[in-house]
LUMBAFI-956454 format. One record per residue (C-alpha): residue number from 1; residue in one letter; chain; z, x, y. Coordinates in steps of 0.001 Angstrom, whole numbers, plus 500000, padded with zeros to 6 digits. Example, Ala and Ser with C-alpha at 12.3 -4.5 7.8 and 13.67 -1.06 7.14 Angstrom:
<rs>
<r seq="1" type="A" mol="A" up="507800" east="512300" north="495500"/>
<r seq="2" type="S" mol="A" up="507140" east="513670" north="498940"/>
</rs>
This chain:
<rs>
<r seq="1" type="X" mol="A" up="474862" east="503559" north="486970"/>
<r seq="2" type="X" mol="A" up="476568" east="506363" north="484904"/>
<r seq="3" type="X" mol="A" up="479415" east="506178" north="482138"/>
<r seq="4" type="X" mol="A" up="482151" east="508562" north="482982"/>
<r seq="5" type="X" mol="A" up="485806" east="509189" north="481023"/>
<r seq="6" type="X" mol="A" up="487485" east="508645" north="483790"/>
<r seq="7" type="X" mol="A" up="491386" east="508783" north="485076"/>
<r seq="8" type="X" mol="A" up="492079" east="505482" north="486926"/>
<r seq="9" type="X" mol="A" up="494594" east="505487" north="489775"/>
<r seq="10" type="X" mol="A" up="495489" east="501890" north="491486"/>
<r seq="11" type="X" mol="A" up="498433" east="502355" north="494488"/>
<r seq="12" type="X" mol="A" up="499883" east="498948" north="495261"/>
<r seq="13" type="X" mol="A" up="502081" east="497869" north="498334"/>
<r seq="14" type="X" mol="A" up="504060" east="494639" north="498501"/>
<r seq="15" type="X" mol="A" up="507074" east="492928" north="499151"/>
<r seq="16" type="X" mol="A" up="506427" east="490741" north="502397"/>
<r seq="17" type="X" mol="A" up="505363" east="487664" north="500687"/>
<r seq="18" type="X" mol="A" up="509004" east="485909" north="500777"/>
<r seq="19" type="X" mol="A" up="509650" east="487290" north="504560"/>
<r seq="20" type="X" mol="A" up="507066" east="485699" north="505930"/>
<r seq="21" type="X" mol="A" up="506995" east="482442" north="507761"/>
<r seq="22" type="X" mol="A" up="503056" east="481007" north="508681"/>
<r seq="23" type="X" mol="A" up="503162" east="482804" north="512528"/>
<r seq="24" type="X" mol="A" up="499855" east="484392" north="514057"/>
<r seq="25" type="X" mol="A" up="501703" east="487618" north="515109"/>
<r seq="26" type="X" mol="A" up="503156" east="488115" north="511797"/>
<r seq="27" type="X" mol="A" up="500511" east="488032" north="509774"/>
<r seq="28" type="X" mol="A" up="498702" east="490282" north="511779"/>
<r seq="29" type="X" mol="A" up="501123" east="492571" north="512085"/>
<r seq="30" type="X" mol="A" up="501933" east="492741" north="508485"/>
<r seq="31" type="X" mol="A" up="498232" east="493246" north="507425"/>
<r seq="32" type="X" mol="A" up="498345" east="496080" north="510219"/>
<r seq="33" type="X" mol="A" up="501466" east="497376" north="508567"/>
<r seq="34" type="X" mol="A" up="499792" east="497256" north="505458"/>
<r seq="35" type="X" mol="A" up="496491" east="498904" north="506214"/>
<r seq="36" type="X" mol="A" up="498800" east="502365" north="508405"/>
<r seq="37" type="X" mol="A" up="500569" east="502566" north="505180"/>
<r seq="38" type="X" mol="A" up="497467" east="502362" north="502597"/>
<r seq="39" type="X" mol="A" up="495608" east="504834" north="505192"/>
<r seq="40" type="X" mol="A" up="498753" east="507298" north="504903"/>
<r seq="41" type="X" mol="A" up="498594" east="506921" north="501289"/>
<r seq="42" type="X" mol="A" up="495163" east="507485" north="501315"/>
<r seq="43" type="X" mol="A" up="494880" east="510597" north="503017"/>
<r seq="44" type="X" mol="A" up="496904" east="512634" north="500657"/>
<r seq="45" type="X" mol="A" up="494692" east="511859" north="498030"/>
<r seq="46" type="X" mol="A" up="492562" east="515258" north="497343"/>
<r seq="47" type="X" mol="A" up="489607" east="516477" north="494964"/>
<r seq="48" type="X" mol="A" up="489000" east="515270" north="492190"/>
<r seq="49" type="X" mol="A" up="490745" east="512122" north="493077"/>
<r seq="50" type="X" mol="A" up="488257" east="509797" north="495041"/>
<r seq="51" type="X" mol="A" up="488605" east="506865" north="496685"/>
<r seq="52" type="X" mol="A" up="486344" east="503912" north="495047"/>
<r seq="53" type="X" mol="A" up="487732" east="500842" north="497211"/>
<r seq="54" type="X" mol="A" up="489979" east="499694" north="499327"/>
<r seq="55" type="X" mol="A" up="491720" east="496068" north="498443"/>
<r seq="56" type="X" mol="A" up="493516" east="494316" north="501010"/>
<r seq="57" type="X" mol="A" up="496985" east="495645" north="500479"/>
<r seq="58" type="X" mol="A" up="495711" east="498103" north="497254"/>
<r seq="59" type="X" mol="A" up="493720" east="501517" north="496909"/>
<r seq="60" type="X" mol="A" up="492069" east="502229" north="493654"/>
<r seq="61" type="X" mol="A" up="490818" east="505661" north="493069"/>
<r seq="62" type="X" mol="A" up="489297" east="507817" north="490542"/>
<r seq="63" type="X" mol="A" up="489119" east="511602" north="488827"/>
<r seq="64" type="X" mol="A" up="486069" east="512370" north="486395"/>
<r seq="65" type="X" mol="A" up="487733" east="514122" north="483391"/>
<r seq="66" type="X" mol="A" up="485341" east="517242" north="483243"/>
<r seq="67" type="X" mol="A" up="487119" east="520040" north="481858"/>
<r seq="68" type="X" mol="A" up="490962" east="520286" north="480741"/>
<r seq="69" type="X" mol="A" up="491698" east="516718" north="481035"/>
<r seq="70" type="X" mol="A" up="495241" east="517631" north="480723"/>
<r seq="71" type="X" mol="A" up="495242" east="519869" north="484045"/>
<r seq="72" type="X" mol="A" up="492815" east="517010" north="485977"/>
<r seq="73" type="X" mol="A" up="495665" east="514357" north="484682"/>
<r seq="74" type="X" mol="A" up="498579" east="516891" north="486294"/>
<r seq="75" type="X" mol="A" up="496958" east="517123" north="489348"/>
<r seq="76" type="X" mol="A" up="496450" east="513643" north="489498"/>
<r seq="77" type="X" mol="A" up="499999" east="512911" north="488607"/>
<r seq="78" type="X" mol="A" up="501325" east="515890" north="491218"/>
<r seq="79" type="X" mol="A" up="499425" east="513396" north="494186"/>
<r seq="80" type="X" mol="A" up="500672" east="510460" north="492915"/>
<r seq="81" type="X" mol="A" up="503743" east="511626" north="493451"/>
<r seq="82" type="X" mol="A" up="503074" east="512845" north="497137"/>
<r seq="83" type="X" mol="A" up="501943" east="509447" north="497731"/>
<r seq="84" type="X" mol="A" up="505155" east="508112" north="497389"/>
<r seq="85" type="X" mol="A" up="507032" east="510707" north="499905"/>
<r seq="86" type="X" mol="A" up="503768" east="510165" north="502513"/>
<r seq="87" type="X" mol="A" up="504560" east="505979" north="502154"/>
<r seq="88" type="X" mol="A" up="508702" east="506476" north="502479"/>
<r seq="89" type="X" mol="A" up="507901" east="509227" north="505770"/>
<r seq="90" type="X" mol="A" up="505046" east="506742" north="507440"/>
<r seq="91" type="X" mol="A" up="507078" east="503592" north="506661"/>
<r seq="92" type="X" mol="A" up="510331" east="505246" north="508761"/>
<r seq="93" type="X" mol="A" up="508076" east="506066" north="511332"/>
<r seq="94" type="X" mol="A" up="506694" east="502357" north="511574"/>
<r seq="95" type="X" mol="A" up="510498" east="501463" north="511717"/>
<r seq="96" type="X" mol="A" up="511093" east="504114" north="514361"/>
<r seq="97" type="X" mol="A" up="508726" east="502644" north="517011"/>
<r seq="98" type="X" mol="A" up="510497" east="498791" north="516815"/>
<r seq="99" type="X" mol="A" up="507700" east="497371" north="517330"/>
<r seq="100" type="X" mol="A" up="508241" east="493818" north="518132"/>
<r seq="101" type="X" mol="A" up="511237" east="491012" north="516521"/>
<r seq="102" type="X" mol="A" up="508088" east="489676" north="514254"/>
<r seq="103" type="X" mol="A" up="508874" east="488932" north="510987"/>
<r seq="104" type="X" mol="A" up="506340" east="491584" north="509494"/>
<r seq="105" type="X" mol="A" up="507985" east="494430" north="512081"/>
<r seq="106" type="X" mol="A" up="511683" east="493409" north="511328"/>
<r seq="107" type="X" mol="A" up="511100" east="493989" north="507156"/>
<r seq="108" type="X" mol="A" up="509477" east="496724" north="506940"/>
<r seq="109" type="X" mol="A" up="511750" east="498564" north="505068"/>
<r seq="110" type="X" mol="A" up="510969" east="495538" north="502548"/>
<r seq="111" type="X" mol="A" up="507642" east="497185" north="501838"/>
<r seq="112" type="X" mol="A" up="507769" east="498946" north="498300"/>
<r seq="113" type="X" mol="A" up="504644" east="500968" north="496628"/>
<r seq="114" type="X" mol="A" up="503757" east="500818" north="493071"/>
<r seq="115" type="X" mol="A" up="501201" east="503129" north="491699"/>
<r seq="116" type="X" mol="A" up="499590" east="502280" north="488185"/>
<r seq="117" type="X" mol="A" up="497558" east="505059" north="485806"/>
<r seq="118" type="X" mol="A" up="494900" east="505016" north="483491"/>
<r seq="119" type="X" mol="A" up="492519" east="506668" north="481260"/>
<r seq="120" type="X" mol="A" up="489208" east="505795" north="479975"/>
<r seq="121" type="X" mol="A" up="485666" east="505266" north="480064"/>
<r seq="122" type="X" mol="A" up="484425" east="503707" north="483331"/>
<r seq="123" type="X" mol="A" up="480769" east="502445" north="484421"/>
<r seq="124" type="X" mol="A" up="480117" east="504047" north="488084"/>
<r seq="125" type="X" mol="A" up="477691" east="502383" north="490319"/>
<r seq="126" type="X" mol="A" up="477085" east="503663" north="493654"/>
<r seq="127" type="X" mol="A" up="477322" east="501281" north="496460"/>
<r seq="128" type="X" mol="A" up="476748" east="502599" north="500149"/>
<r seq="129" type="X" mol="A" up="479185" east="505501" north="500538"/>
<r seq="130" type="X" mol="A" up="481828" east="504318" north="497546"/>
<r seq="131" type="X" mol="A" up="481104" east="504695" north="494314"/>
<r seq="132" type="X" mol="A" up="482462" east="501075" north="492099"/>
<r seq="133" type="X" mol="A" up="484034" east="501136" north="488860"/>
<r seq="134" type="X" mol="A" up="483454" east="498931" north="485819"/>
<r seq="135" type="X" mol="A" up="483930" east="498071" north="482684"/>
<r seq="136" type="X" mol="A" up="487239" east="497230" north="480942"/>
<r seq="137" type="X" mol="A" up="489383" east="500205" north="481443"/>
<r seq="138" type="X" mol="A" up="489289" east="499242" north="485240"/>
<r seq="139" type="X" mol="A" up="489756" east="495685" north="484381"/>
<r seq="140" type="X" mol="A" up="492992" east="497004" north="482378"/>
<r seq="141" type="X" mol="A" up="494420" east="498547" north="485329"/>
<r seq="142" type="X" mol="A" up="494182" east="495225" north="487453"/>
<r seq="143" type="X" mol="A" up="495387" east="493167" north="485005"/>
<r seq="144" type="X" mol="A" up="498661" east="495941" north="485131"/>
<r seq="145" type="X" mol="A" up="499613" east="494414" north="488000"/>
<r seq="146" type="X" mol="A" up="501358" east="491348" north="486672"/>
<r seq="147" type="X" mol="A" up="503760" east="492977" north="484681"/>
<r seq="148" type="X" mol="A" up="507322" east="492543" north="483981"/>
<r seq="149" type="X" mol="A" up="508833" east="495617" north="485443"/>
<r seq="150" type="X" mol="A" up="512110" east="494708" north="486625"/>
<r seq="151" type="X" mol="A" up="511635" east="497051" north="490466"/>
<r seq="152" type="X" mol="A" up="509532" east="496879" north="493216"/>
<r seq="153" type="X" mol="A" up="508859" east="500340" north="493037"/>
<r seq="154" type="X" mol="A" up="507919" east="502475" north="490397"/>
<r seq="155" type="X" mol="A" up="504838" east="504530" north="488578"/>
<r seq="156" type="X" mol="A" up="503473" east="503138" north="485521"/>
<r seq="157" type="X" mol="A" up="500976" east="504559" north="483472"/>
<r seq="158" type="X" mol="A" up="499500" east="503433" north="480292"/>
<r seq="159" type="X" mol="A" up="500181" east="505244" north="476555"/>
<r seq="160" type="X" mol="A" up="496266" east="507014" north="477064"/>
<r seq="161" type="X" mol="A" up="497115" east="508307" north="480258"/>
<r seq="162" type="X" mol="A" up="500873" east="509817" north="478958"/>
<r seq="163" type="X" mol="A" up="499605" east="511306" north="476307"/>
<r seq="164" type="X" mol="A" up="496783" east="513409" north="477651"/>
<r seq="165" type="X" mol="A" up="499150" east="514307" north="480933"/>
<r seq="166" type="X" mol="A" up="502284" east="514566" north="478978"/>
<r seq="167" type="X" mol="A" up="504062" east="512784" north="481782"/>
<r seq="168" type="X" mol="A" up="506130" east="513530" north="484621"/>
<r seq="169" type="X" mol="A" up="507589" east="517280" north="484295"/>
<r seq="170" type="X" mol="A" up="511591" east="516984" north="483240"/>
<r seq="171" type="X" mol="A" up="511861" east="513551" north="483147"/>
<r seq="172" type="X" mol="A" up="512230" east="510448" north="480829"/>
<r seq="173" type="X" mol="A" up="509960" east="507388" north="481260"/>
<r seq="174" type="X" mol="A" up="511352" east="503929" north="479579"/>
<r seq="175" type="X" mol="A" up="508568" east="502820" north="477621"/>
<r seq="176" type="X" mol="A" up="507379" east="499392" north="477803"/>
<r seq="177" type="X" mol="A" up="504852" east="496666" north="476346"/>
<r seq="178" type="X" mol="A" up="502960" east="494656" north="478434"/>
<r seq="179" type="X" mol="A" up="500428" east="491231" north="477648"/>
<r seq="180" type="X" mol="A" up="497475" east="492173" north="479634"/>
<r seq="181" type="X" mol="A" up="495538" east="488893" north="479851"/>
<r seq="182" type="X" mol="A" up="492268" east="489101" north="478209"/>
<r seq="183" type="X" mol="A" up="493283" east="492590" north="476707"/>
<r seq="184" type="X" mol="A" up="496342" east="492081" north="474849"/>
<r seq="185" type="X" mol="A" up="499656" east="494150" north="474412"/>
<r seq="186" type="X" mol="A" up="499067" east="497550" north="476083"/>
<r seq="187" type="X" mol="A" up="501797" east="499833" north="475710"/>
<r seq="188" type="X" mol="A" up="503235" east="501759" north="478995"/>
<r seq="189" type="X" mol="A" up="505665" east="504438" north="480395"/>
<r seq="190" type="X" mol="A" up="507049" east="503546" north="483834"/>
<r seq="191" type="X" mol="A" up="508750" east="506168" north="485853"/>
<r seq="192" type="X" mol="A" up="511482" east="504449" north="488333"/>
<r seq="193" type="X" mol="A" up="512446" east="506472" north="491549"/>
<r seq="194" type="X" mol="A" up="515407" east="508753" north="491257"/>
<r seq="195" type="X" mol="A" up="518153" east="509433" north="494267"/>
<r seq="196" type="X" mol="A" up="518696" east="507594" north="497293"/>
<r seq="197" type="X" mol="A" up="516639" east="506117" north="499673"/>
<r seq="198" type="X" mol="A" up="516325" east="507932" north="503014"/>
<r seq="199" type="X" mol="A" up="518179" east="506295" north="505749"/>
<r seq="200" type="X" mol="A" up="516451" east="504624" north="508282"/>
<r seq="201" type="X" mol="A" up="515857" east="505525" north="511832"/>
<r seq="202" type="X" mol="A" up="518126" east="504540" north="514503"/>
<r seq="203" type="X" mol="A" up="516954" east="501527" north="516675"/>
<r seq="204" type="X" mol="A" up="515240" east="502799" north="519972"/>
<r seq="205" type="X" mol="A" up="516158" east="501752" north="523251"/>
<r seq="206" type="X" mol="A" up="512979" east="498626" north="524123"/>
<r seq="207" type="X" mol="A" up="511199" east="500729" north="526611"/>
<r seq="208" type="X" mol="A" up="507326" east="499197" north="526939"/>
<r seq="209" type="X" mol="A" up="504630" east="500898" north="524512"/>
<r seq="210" type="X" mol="A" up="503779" east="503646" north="527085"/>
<r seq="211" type="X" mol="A" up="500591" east="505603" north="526631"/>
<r seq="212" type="X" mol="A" up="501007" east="508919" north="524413"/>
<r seq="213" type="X" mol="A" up="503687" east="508397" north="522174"/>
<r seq="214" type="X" mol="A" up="503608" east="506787" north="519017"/>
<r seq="215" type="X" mol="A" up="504818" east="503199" north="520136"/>
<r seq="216" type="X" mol="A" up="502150" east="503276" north="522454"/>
<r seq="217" type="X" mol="A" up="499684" east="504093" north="519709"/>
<r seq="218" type="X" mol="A" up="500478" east="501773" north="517260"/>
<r seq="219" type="X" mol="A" up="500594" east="498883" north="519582"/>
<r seq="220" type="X" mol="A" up="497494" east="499710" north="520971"/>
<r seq="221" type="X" mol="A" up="496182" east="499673" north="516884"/>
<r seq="222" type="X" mol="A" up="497995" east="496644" north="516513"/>
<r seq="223" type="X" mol="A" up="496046" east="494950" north="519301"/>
<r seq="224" type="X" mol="A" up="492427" east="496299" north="518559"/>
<r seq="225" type="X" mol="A" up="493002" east="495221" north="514979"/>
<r seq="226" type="X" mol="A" up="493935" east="491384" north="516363"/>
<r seq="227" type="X" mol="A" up="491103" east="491380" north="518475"/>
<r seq="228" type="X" mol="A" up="488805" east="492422" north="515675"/>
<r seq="229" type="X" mol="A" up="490146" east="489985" north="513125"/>
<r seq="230" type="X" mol="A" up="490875" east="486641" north="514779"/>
<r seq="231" type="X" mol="A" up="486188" east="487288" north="516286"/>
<r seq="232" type="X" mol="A" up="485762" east="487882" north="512472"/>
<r seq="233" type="X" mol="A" up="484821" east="491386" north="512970"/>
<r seq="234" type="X" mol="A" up="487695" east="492349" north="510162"/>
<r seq="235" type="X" mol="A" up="487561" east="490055" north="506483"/>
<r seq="236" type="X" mol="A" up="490753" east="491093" north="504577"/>
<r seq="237" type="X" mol="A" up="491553" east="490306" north="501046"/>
<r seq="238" type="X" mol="A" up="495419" east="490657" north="500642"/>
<r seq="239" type="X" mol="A" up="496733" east="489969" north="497873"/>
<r seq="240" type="X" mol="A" up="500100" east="489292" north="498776"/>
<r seq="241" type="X" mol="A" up="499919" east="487868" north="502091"/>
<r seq="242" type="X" mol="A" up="498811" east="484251" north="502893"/>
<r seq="243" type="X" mol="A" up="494979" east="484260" north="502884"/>
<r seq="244" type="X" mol="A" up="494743" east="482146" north="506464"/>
<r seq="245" type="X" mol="A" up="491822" east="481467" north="508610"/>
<r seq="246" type="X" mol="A" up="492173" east="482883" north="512256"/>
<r seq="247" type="X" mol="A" up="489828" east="482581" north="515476"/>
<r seq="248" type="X" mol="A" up="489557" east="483382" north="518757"/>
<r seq="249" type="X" mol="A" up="492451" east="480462" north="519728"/>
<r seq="250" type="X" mol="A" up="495235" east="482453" north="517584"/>
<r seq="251" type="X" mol="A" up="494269" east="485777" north="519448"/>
<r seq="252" type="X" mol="A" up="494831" east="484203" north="522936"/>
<r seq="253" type="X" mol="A" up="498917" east="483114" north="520938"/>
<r seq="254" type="X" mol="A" up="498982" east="486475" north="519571"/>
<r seq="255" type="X" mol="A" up="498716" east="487781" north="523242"/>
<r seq="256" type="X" mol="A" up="501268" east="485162" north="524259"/>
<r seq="257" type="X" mol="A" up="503760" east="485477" north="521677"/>
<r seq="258" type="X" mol="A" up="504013" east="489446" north="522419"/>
<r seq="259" type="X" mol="A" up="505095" east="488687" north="525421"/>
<r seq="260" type="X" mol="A" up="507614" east="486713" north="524839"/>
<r seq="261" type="X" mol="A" up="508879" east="489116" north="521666"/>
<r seq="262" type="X" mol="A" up="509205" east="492012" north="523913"/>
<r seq="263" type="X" mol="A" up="511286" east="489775" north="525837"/>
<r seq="264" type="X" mol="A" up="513490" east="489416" north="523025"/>
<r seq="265" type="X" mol="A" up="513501" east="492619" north="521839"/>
<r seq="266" type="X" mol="A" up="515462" east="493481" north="525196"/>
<r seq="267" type="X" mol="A" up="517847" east="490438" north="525464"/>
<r seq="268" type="X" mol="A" up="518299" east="491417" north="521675"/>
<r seq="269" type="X" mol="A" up="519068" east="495075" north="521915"/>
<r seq="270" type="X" mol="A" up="521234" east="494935" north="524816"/>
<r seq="271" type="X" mol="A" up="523385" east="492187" north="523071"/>
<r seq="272" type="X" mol="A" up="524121" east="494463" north="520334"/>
<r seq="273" type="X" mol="A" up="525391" east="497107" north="522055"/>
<r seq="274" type="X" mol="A" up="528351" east="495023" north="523429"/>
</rs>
């Protein structure tokens, strides 16, 4: 275990809580939603930011501060930002494919990310392939989470981090105090997203998931990741989705049900273009 000064990077996604009713093939689908968006979040993050663990519907990464800590913050900042365009583009390509008439396919566009930013002094410990952070500059960060930021989406980042980055190039953050439990008041700048939100796709004609295109893809990620979770193979932690119990029965409804929602989907479709 190592002490490192540290910038602290925790990307949030939520907003299905309220949409969903207590259905097998919604709550799959929504923690599958979850997980494609996290991954495309995810995989825009480049050196020095590094991935230290993934949590449920959450990604908390990490930049050592070795150098011009202004310049690391920047660049950390600069993918941040990306993060939010690669969540907006992979989220209207989830829309595009129409799924299924689940709850957790219809909303979607409900889905909102958050990303929170830190600086400090962190205790490293190196656990298989991941590297864990400590101590309470990453407890700080958590506790960020319950806030009372009146959006759903937005970057906030603490005083430390603002004043070593100097912020987001040309514009104004509102500043904020916040009652971190355990911590006390910690004083923030949250950036809010500016212009309009991109419309979304049109609704596609319900042709069956065929093989090679992206419907056909996702569905067929949808169903390995049922199959792996209802056998136990897959033990998510989501912190905004109902933590339920699923076995081998609910896969065999899952199946079932998807069935019947293509079904649905058609009757559904067809009646709208009358």
């Amino acid at each position: 275990m190592e002490i490192k000064r540290v910038a602290l990077v925790l990307a949030d996604i939520s907003g299905y809580t309220r949409f969903l009713r207590s259905h097998t093939t919604s709550l799959l689908h929504a923690e599958a939603i979850i997980t494609e968006l996290l991954e495309a979040v995810i995989n825009h993050a480049e050196h020095p930011l590094t991935l230290s663990k993934l949590e449920g519907d959450a990604a908390f990464m990490y930049a050592p501060l070795e150098g011009d800590e202004c310049a690391v913050t920047q660049d950390v900042l600069r993918q941040v930002t990306a993060f939010f365009e690669a969540f907006k583009a992979r989220e209207r390509a989830l829309i595009a494919c129409d799924a299924c008439v689940c709850d957790a396919c219809r909303n979607i566009a409900q889905l909102k990310l958050k990303a929170f930013l830190h600086i400090g002094e962190a205790a490293i410990k190196k656990i298989r392939q991941f590297e864990e952070l400590g101590g309470e500059e990453a407890i700080l960060i958590h506790r960020l989470l319950k806030n009372t930021v009146p959006a759903k989406e937005y970057t906030l980042m603490t005083q430390a981090f603002y004043d070593v980055s100097g912020g987001l190039d040309g514009r104004t953050p509102e500043t904020r105090i916040e009652a971190c439990e355990g911590i006390g008041d910690v004083t923030v700048k949250v950036y809010y997203p500016e212009g309009e939100e991109p419309p979304l796709p049109p609704q596609p004609a319900p042709l069956p998931p065929m093989p090679g295109t992206e419907a056909g893809a996702l569905a067929d990620r949808f169903n390995r990741y049922a199959v792996r979770r209802t056998l136990g193979r897959e033990q998510p932690q989501f912190a905004h989705l109902p933590n339920q119990k699923l076995g081998p029965r609910d896969l065999f409804g899952y199946f079932v049900g998807g069935i019947g929602s293509g079904v649905v989907k058609t009757i559904r479709y067809y009646l709208s273009q009358k």
